[in-house]
Structure formats: C-alpha cells, structure tokens
N, C-alpha and C positions, 0 to 999 in steps of 0.2 A: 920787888915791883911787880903789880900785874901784868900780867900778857896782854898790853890793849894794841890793837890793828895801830900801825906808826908807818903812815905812807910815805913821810920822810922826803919833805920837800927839799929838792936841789940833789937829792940822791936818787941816781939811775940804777941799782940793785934791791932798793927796797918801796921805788918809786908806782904811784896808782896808773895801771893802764889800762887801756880801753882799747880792742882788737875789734874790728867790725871786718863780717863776713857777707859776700853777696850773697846773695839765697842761704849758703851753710858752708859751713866747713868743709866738705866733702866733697862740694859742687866748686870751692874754689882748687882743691888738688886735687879734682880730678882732669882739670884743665891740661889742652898743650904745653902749658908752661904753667907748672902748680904754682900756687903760691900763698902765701902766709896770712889772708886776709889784709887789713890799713890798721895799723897803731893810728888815732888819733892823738897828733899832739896838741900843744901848750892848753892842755886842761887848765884853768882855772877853780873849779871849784864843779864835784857831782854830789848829786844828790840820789839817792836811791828811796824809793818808794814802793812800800808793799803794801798798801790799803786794803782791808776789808773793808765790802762795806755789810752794812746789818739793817736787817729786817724787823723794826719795831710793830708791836700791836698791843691795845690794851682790852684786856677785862673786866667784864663786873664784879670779878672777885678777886682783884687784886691793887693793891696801894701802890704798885709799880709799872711802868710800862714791863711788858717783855721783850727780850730780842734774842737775837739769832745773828751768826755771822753767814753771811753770803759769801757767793763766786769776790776774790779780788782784787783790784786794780792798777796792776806794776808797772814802772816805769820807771828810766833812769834818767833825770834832768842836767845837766850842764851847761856850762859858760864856754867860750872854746876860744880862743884868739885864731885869728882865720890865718891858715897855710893855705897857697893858691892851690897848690900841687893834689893839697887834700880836701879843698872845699870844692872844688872844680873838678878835679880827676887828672890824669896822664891819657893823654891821648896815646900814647905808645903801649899802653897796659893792655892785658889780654882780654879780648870781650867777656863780658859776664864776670869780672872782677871788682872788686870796690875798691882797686887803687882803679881801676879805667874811670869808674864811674863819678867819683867823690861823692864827698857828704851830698850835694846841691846834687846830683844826678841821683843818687839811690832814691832822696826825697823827693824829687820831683816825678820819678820815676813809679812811686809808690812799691820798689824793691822791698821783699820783707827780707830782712838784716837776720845772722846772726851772731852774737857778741860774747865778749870774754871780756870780766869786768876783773883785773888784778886788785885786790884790795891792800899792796903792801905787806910788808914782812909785820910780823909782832914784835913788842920793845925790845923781847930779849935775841934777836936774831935770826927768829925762828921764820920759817916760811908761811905767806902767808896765803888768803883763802880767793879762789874763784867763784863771782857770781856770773852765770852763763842764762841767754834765756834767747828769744824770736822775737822779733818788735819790724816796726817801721820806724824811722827817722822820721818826726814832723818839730815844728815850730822854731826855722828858720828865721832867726828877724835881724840879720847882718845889719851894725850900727858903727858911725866913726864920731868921733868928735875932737874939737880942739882940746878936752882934758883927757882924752883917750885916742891920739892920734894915728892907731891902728885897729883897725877890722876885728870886732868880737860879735858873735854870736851865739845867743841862746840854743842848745840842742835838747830835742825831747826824742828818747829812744823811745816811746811807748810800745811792752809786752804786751804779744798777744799771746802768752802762756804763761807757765810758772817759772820762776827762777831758779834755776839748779847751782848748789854752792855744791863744790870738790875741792879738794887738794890742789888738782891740778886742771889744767885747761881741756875741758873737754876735745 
C-alpha cells in the first residue's frame, strides 16, 4: 500500500491537529507562565490552500496566451464546532496567549497567529508531516440550527507568508 497522509478519524495518535500561537511560538514561551500555544478542537473538516496566481499576456506572434506564476495566495479554511473555552478564551490564561484570547479575541483583535498544521501519520504507521506558516484568523460566521443544534463555525487562517512543511513542529 502507498504511503498516503491517514489523519485517522477517532484516533488521537495519528489524529490532524491545529496549534495556534499568539504572535509565535516564542513569544508564547517566553511568557511568566510558558505555554504550548491552543490545539483547536472538534475540527470538522480543513482545507489547505496554496494558490498561485499567474500573469497572463498575449502576443502578435504567438497562437497562445503566455503566463507566468506570481507571489501566492495561502491559507488554511475550516469548519470548527465551537468550544466556549476556545472560541472565547480563559479569562485566567496568561496575557498575550491564545488560550487567553480565543479564536473570537485573536480575530477580532486582528492578532497575527502562528500555527502548526499536523497532518496525521502515513497508512503505514509512519510519522507524519507539519505545515507551519503566520496568518490572521478572519471569516468567523458562528451558525446554530435545529438540524445542527450546536455552534459551528467557518475559520479562515489567511497566510501572510509561506508555508513551511518539516518533520516536526517548528
């Protein structure tokens, strides 16, 4: 069998996770009281997005447009079922944390985040890969309904840089 990414729902050792850090990683441990950035939980479903985009133009001597890839456009989309502790923040957490803050505070706050995207172990067991980058949180649209009687919202991490994949968590 191929080595495909197996995030391996219902399973917590080879499970997709999502670490968000207030400003960085660095700035959260170097805090009075360090701390490990917020695992977002009950993910539903991300999406990762690495768009170029491209610079088309045409010639008189040629039967085809040309193009070119530009600067481009990352971001990581998700669905989230809302934790209050994590959409809101802990009032007890340390200032300048993103467990103090929550989702709703970093966003609102226009906080630039940054994140450690687990992508799951591979079929055969093996460890798998991190995408790590810098973003804001926007495109909160917190929704309930009677065929979905708890709290989900759509989250948009939008990168403002590149995404760096490692082994391990930056």
């Amino acid at each position: 069998m191929a080595d495909y990414i197996y995030p391996a729902p219902g399973l917590t050792s080879a499970a997709l996770t999502l670490r968000v850090y207030h400003t960085s990683k660095a700035a959260e441990a170097a805090l009075s009281t360090p701390t490990t950035g917020m695992v977002l939980p009950s993910l539903q479903d991300v999406t990762v997005n690495a768009s170029n985009d491209v610079f088309s133009w045409t010639q008189l001597d040629a039967a085809a447009k040309k193009q070119i890839a530009t600067t481009a456009t990352n971001s990581l989309g998700m669905n989230l079922v809302l934790n209050q502790v994590t959409f809101f923040g802990d009032s007890t957490g340390e200032t300048d944390s993103a467990v103090k803050d929550g989702v709703f505070g970093l966003s609102t706050n226009k906080t630039r985040v940054q994140f450690d995207l687990y992508l799951g172990e591979e079929s055969d067991g093996t460890a798998g890969k991190y995408m790590s980058g810098f973003g804001y949180i926007t495109g909160l649209a917190p929704t309930v309904s009677a065929d979905s009687p708890v709290w989900v919202s759509p989250i948009t991490i939008t990168v403002d840089s590149d995404f760096t994949v490692s082994d391990s968590a930056l």
